[in-house]
C-alpha positions in Angstrom: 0.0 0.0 0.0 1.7 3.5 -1.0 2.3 5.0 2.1 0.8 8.5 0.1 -3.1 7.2 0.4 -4.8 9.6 2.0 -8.0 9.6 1.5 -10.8 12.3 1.9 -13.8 12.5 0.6 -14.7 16.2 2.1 -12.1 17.4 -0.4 -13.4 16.9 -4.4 -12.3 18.7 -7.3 -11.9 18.2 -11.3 -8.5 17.3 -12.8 -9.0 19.7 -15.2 -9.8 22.1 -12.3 -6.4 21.2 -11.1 -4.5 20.9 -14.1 -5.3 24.5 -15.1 -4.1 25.6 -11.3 -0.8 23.6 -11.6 -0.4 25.3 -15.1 0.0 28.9 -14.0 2.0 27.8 -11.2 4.4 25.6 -13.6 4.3 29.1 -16.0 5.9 31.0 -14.2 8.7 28.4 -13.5 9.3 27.8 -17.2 8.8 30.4 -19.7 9.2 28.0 -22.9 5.8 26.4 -21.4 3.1 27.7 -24.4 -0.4 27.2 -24.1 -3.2 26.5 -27.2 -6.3 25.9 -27.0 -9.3 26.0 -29.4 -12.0 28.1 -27.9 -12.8 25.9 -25.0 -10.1 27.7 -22.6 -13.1 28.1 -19.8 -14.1 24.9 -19.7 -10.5 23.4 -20.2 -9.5 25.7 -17.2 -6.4 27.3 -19.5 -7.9 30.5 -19.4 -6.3 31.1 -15.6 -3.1 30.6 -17.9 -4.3 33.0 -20.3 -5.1 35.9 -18.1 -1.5 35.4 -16.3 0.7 35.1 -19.6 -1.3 36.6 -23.1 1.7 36.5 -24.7 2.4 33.0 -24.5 -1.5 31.7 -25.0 -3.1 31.2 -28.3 -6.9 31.3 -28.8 -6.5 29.0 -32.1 -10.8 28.9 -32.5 -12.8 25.9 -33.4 -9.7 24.7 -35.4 -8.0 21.8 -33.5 -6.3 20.7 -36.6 -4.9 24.0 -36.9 -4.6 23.8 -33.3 -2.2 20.6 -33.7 -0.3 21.6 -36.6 0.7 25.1 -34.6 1.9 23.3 -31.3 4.2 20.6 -33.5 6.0 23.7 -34.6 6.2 25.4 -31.4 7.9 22.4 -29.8 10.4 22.2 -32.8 11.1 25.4 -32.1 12.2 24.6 -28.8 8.9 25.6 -26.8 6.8 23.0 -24.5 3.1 23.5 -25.7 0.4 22.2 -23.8 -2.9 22.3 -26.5 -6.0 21.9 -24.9 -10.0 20.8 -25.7 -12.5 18.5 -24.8 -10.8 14.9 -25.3 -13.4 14.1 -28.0 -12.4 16.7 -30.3 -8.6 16.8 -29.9 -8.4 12.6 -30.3 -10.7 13.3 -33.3 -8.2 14.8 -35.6 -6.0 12.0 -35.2 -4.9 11.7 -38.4 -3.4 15.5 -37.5 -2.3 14.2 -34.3 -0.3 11.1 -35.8 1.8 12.9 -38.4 2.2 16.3 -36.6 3.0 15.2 -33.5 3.5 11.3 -32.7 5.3 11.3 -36.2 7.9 13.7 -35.5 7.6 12.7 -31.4 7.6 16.7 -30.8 7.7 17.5 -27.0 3.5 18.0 -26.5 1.2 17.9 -24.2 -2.5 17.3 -25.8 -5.1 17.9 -22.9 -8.3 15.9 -23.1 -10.7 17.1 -20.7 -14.4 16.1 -20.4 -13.6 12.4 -20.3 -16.1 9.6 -20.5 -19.6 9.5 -18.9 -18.4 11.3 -16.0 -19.2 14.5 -18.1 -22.8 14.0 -17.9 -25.3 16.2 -19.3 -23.4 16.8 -22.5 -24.2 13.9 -24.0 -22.2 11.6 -26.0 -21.4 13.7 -28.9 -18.8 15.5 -26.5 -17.8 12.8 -24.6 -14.6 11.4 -24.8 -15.4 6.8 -24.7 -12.8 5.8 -27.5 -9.9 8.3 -27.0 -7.4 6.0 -25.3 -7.8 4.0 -27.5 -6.9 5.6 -30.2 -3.8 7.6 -28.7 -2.4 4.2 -27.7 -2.1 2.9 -31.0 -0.1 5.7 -32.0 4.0 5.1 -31.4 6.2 6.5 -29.2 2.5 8.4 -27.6 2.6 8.3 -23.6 -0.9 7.8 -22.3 -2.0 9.3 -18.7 -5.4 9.9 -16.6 -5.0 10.7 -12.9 -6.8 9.8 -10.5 -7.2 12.6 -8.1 -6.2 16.1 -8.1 -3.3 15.9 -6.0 -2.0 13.2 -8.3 -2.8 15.7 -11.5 -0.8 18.2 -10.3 2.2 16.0 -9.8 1.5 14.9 -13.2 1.5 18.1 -14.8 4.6 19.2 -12.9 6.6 16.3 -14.1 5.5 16.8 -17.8 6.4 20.6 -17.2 9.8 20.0 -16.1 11.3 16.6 -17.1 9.5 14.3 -19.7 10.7 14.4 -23.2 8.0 13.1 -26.4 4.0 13.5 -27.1 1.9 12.7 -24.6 -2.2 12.4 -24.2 -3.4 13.5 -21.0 -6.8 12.6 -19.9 -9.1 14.6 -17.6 -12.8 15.2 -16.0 -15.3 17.5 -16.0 -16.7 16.2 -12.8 -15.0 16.4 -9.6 -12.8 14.0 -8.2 -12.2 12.9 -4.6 -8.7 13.2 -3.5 -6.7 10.2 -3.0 -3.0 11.3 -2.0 -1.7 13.2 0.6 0.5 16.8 -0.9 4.4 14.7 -0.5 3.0 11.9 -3.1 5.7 11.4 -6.0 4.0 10.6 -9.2 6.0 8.0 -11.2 6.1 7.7 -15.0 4.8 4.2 -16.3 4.0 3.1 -13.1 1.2 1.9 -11.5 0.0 2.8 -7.6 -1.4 0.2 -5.0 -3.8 1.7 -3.0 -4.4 -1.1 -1.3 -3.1 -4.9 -0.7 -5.2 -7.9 -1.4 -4.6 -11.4 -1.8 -8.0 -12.8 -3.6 -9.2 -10.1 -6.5 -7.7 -7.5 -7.9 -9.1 -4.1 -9.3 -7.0 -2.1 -11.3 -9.0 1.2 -12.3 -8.2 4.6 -13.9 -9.3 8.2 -13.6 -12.3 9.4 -12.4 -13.5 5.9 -11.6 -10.2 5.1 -9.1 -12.2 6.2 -6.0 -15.5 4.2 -6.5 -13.5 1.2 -7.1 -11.4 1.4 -3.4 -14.6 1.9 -2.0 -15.8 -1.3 -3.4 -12.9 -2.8 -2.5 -14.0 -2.1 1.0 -17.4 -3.3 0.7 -16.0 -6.7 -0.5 -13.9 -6.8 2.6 -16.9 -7.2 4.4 -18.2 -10.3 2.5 -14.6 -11.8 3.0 -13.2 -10.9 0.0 -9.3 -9.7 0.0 -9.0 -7.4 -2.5 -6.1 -5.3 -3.7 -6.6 -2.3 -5.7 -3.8 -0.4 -8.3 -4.3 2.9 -9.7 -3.4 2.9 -13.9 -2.7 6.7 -14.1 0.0 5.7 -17.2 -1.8 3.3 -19.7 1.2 3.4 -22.3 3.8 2.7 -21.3 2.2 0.2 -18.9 3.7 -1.3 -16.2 3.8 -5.0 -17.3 5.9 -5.8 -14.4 3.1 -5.3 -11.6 0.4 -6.7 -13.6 2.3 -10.2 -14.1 2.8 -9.7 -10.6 -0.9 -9.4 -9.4 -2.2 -11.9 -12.1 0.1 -14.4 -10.6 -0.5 -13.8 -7.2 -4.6 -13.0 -7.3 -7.4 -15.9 -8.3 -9.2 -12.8 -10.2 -8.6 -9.7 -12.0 -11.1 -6.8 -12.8 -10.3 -3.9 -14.4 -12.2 -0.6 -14.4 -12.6 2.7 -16.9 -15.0 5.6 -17.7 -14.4 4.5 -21.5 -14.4 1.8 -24.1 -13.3 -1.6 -22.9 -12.3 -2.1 -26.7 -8.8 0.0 -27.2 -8.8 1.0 -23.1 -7.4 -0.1 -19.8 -9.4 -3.2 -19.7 -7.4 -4.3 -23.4 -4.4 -3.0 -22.3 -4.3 -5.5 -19.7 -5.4 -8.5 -22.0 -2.5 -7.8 -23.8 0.0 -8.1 -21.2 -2.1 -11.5 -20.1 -1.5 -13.1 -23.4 1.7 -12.0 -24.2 2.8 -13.4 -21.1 0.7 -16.5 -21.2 -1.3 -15.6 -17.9 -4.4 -17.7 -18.2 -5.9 -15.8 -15.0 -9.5 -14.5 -15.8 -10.4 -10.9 -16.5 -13.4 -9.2 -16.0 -13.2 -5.8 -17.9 -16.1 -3.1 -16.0 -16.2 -0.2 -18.4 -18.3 1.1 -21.5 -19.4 -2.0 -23.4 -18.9 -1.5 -27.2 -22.0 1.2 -27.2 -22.3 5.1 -27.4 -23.1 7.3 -24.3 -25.9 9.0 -24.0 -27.3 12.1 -21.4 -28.0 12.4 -17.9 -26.6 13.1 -14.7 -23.2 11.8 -14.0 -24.4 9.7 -10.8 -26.9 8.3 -12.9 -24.7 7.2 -16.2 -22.3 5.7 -13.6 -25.0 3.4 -12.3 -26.8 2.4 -15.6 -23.3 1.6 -16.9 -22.3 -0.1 -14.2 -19.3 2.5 -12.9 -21.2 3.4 -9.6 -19.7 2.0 -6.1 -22.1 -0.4 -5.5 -22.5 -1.7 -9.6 -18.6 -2.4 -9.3 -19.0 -4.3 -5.8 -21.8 -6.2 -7.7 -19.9 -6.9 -10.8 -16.8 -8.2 -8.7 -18.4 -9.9 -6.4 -20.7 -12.0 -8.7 -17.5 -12.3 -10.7 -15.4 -14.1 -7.8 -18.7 -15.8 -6.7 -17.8 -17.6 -10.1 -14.7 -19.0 -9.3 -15.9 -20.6 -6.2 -18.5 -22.8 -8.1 -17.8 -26.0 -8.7 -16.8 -27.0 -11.7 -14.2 -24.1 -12.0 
C-alpha cells in the first residue's frame, strides 16, 4: 500500500480544475511552457493561464487541426506547448495528431478534458469513450489519466519539467475525490497500490479510481481480500506489476469511464497473453456502445461505474470462481 493514500472525501475537485491551477504555477517556472487551445479555454480551465501570460496563449478557435499543426511547430522550435480541448475533439483529428505530432515525437502535451460519462449532461457527442484507444495505437505516444487532483498536479509538474516526447493526458469534468496526501511522487509508467489484497484484484483509472477502493472495501466485508492499483499511465504500462498481481490473485477486474475495446481493460489483456497468464479478466467499463445524457451519478449506475455496480460486478465475478466445476 503507498504510504501516500490519504483519502478524503470532504475534499473533491476536477482534474481539469487542477490541471489548469498547476499550469500557471508551472508558467511562471518555465517560460518555454506555451499554451493553445481551441476556444474551449473556460471549460478546459487554461484561461487562468491566459489571463497570467497573453503572450504566450493562443486562442486558435474551433480549429484543433490548426490547433495541432501550430503546437508541433512550437515544440520544434524549442517551446513546450500544452494544446488543450474537450478529449473528443482533440483525439478526433488523429490523423493530425499522428503525423504532426506522434510522427515527429515533438515535446507536446495534448489535454483531453471532459472524459467519458463522468461528463454528464453533455451527451455523447462530446464525450470522450474511445480516445485512449486511439492515442495508444499511435508510437512512441505516452498515455495518462490521474486519478485525483493531487496526483494531476504531480503529473503536470513532471510533464512541465522533465519528460521528453508526445503525450495524451486525460481529464474530467466532474470532480474527483482526493486520493494522495500533498508529499506523493508521481512515477512515470508506473502503476499505484492503493491497497493490498490477496483474492481479487481491481486495477482502475481516472475518475473511476475512487469508486473502485470503496468497493474494495465493501467486499472486505463479505470476505473478500482485494487489492486495488491505480493505472494513471496506460502506455507505457507497467507490465511488471500486472504479471505480478495476475500471478499472485485468483481474479482480476479492471475498471474505466471508456471503451473496454482499445482502453485499460485491453491493455491489460494484452500483457495477459503475451505473457501466457491464463488468470480470468473481467473488464467493467463502457461495453462496445455510445453514451448517451444524464446526470453523471446516474450514467455511472446504468453503466455499471457506480460503487455499488462495481461491488456487484466483482463480487458476482469471484462468486464464479468458487463454483464447482471451475
Amino acid at each position: 500500500m503507498t504510504k501516500y493514500l490519504k483519502v478524503n472525501p470532504s475534499v473533491q475537485k476536477a482534474s481539469r480544475t487542477a490541471f489548469g491551477e498547476t499550469l500557471v504555477h508551472m508558467g511562471e517556472k518555465h517560460p518555454e511552457i506555451v499554451v493553445l487551445d481551441a476556444d474551449l479555454s473556460v471549460s478546459t480551465k487554461s484561461a487562468g493561464f491566459a489571463k497570467k501570460f497573453p503572450d504566450r496563449f493562443f486562442h486558435m478557435g474551433i480549429a484543433e487541426a490548426n490547433m495541432i499543426g501550430t503546437a508541433a511547430g512550437l515544440a520544434l522550435s524549442g517551446k513546450t506547448p500544452f494544446l488543450c480541448s474537450f478529449g473528443c475533439f482533440v483525439a478526433g483529428r488523429f490523423e493530425t495528431i499522428r503525423i504532426s505530432i506522434a510522427y515527429n515525437q515533438v515535446n507536446a502535451r495534448i489535454m483531453g478534458t471532459h472524459a467519458g460519462l463522468g461528463i454528464g449532461e453533455d451527451g455523447y457527442t462530446q464525450m470522450a469513450l474511445e480516445d485512449i484507444a486511439l492515442m495508444r495505437s499511435l508510437p512512441g505516444m505516452g498515455v495518462l489519466q490521474p486519478g485525483d487532483p493531487v496526483e494531476t498536479r504531480k503529473m503536470i509538474e513532471y510533464l512541465s519539467s522533465h519528460h521528453k516526447g508526445p503525450v495524451y493526458v486525460r481529464l474530467t469534468r466532474q470532480n474527483l475525490v482526493s486520493l494522495f496526501s500533498e508529499d506523493y511522487e508521481f512515477e512515470y509508467g508506473k502503476g499505484v497500490v492503493l491497497k493490498e489484497g490477496k483474492d481479487i484484484a481491481l486495477l482502475a483509472t481516472g475518475g473511476v479510481v475512487y469508486n473502485s477502493y470503496v468497493a474494495s472495501q465493501t467486499l472486505e466485508k463479505e470476505g473478500i481480500s482485494s487489492t486495488v492499483i491505480n493505472i494513471h499511465t496506460l502506455k507505457p504500462i507497467e507490465e511488471e506489476l500486472i504479471v505480478h498481481t495476475a500471478k499472485s490473485h485468483k481474479r482480476l477486474v479492471t475498471v474505466e469511464d471508456h471503451n473496454i475495446i482499445g482502453g485499460l481493460g485491453s491493455a491489460v489483456s494484452e500483457v495477459l497473453a503475451e505473457n501466457g497468464i491464463g488468470t480470468p479478466l473481467l473488464r467493467i467499463g463502457v461495453e462496445d456502445i455510445y453514451g448517451e445524457s444524464g446526470t453523471a451519478e446516474n450514467l455511472y449506475e446504468k453503466y455499471g461505474l457506480s460503487i455499488n455496480k462495481i461491488y456487484e460486478k466483482t463480487l458476482q465475478f469471484f462468486q464464479e470462481s468458487n463454483r464447482p466445476g471451475r
